[in-house]
C-alpha positions as CSV (number, residue, x, y, z in Angstrom):
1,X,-98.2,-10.5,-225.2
2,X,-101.8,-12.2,-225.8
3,X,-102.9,-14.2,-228.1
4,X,-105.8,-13.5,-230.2
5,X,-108.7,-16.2,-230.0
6,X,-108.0,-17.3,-233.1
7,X,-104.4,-18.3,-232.9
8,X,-105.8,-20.0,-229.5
9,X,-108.6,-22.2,-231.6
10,X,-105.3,-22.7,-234.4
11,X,-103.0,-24.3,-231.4
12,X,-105.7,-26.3,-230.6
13,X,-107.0,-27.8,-233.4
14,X,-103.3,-28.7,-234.3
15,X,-103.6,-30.3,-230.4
16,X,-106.8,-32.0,-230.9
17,X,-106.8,-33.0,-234.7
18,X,-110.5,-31.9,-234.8
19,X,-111.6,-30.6,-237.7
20,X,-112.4,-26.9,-237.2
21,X,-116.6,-27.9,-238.7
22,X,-116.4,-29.9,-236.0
23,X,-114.6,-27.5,-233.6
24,X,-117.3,-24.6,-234.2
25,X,-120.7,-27.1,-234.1
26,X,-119.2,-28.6,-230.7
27,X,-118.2,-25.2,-229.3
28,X,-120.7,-22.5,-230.2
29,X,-122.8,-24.7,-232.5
30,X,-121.9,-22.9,-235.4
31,X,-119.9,-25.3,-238.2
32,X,-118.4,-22.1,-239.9
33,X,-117.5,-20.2,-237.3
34,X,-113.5,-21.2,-237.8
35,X,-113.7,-20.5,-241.5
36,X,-115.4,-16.9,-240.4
37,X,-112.9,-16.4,-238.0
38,X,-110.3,-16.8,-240.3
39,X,-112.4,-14.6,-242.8
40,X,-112.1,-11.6,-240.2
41,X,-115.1,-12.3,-238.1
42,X,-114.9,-11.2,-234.4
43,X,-116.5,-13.5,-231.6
44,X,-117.6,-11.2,-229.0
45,X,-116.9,-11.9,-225.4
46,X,-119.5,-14.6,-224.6
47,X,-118.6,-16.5,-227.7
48,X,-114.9,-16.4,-226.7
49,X,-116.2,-17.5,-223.1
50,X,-117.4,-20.1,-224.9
51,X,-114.7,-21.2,-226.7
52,X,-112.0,-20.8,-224.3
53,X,-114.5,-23.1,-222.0
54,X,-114.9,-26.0,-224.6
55,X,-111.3,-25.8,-225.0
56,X,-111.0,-26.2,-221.2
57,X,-113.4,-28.9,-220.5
58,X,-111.7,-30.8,-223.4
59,X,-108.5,-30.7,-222.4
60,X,-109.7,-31.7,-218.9
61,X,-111.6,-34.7,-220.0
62,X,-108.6,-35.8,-222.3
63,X,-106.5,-35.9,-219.1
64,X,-109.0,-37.7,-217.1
65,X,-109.7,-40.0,-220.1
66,X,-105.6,-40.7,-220.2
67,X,-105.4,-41.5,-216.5
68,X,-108.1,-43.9,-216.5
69,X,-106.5,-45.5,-219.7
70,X,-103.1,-46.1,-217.7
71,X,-105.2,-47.6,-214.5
72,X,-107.4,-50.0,-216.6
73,X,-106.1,-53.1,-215.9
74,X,-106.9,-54.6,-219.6
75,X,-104.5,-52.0,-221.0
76,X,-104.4,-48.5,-223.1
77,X,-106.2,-50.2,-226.0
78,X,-108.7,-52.3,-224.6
79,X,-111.4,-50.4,-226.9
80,X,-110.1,-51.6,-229.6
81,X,-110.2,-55.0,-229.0
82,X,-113.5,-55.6,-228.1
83,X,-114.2,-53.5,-231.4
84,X,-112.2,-56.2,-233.0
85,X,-114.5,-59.0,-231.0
86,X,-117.7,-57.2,-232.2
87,X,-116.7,-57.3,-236.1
């Protein structure tokens, strides 16, 4: 069985922690598309293209992001310490 797009966008804003304002501007540019979604609205089939492609390349750039993290040879949180320098 299939799940419908929007318990897709639910499992991944649990995933991601992004707020679904921010989910809909960054996917489809549309900050209440989630809150619609939920409302009843249906995305046709480019939208869901486009959502089931933001979803993709996110995920995608999270992994590369986290294997570049465990090669860097100043460690995981080297961000934050030359956030900590620039205070």
């Amino acid at each position: 069985m299939t799940r419908s797009l929007l318990q897709r966008i639910e499992a991944f804003l649990k995933e991601s922690g992004m707020p679904p304002t921010v989910f809909g501007r960054e996917a489809i540019r549309d900050p209440r598309f989630v809150n619609d979604m939920r409302g009843g609205r249906e995305a046709g089939l480019r939208v869901e293209c486009r959502v089931e492609h933001f979803m993709n390349m996110w995920r995608a750039n999270r992994t590369v992001d986290r294997g570049a993290a465990d090669r860097d040879p100043r460690g995981r949180h080297a961000w934050t310490r030359t956030a900590e320098r620039r205070s």
